[in-house]
VEXZALO-972884 format. One record per residue (C-alpha): x, y, z. Coordinates in steps of 0.25 Angstrom, whole numbers, plus 5000, padded with zeros to 4 digits. Each point is the difference from the previous one (the first is absolute). Layout:
XYZ...
***
This chain:
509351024985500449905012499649844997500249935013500449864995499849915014498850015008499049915008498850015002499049945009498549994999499150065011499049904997500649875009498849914996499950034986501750004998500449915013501650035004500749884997501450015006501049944995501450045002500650025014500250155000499550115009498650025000499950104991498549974994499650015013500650135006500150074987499149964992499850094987498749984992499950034983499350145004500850025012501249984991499550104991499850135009501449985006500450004986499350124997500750055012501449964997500150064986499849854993499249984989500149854997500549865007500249864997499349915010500849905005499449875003500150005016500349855003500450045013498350025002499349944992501149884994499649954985498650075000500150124990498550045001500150115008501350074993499249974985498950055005500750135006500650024988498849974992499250125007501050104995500649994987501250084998500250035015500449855003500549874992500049885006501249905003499549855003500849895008499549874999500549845005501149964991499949855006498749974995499649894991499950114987500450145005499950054985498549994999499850075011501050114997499350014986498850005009500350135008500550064987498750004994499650055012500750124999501349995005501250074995501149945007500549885007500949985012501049905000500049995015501149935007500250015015498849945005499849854995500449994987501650035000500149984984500450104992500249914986498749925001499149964996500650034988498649964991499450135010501150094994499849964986498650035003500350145005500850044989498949974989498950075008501050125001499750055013501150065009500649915012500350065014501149915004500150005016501349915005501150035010501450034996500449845000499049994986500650114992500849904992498849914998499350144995501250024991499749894991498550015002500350154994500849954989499049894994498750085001500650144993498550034996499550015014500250135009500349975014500050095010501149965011499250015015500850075009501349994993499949865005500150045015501450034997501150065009500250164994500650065012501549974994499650014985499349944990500349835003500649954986498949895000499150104998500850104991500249884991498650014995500150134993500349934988498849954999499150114995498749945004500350005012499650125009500150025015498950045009500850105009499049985012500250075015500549885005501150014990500250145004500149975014501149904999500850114992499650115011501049885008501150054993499850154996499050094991499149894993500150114989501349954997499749854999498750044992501050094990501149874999498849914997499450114990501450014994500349854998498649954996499850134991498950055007499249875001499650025013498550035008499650035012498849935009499650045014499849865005498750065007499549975010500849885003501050115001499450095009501150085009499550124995498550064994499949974986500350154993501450015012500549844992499550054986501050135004501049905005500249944984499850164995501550035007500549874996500050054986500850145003501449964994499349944987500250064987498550064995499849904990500249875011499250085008498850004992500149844999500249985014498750065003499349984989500449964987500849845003498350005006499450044988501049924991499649865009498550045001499550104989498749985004500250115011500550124989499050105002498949994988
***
């Protein structure tokens, strides 16, 4: 079983699921646009059996209607991951909201408009006591500020986007390295982290070294299709090699089980 933990998709349907862009990226919703069903048959062609739907804030900003409703047509193959305004008047209400909703994740996103990583601290609070796992996305300069997020919420599982857009073509950065001794803390191994390591060498070997020093903490997400170099089944092959050097057991939890442990939902019945 493969569980591809970072995927957007975008709606087909412009006028019922109108594109909403929102961070200056490459326009990705627009030339690679991957539907719920079209995301299912390339799956099916890829070997994967299950994936996390990422909110796309890049298409559609703080509307989650379309990755809900994605996910909501097919239990077990999709769970979703909302993003949502942290600036607004009462951003727990509508994080409650979209939990009731059906949401099984939140992303704490910090590289667009909202550079906090510690507040607001009443949202964190909020999180915590709905138990739902936090996808944390920040660059390298917030991985202190994650640090003590990390340690005053040990009941929530986050999953680390990108392994925070580090640097892993000369190793493992200690900022992120000093993590591991959080055990709620996972890191989402995506092929934008193993193309920075590709910089420097094997990506099997950084993949190994973080393996090793998180104890096997570790998941891997294709980022499709805002990563789209390749056709989906050639970048789902990508993170396949990247897990040659790892011991069995860490292999099993890069592929599937850190997935399974974050969103039981998606084990098969």
């Amino acid at each position: 079983m493969i569980i591809d933990t970072h995927v957007h998709v975008v709606a087909d349907d412009h006028a019922r699921y109108p594109l909403q862009p929102s961070v200056a990226t490459n326009p990705w919703y627009e030339t690679h646009p991957c539907s719920g069903p079209a995301l299912r048959a390339l799956m099916a062609e890829a070997g994967v059996d299950a994936a996390v739907l990422v909110q796309g804030v890049g298409a559609y900003g703080y509307d989650n209607t379309y990755t809900l409703d994605a996910a909501a047509a097919a239990p077990g193959a999709f769970t979703p991951v909302v993003c949502t305004d942290r600036q607004v008047a009462d951003p727990v209400a509508e994080v409650r909201a979209l939990v009731d909703a059906g949401a099984r994740g939140y992303r704490w996103f910090c590289v667009h408009d909202d550079p906090r990583v510690t507040e607001p601290r009443a949202l964190w609070d909020a999180l915590a006591a709905l138990g739902v796992p936090v996808v944390v996305t920040i660059l390298p300069d917030g991985l202190d500020a994650f640090a003590s997020v990390a340690a005053a919420y040990p009941s929530i599982a986050f999953a680390l986007d990108h392994c925070a857009f580090v640097d892993l073509a000369r190793g493992v950065p200690d900022a992120l390295g000093a993590l591991a001794r959080f055990p709620n803390v996972f890191l989402k191994v995506s092929t934008h982290a193993l193309h920075t390591a590709a910089a420097g060498g094997d990506p099997a070997d950084a993949v190994a070294a973080l393996a090793a020093g998180f104890e096997g903490r570790l998941m891997w997400g294709s980022d499709w299709s805002q990563t789209h170099h390749a056709p989906y089944p050639d970048i789902v092959e990508e993170g396949r090699r990247a897990a040659a050097k790892l011991t069995d057991p860490d292999r099993a939890a890069y592929l599937t089980g850190t997935a399974l442990t974050i969103w039981p939902e998606l084990r098969p019945k």
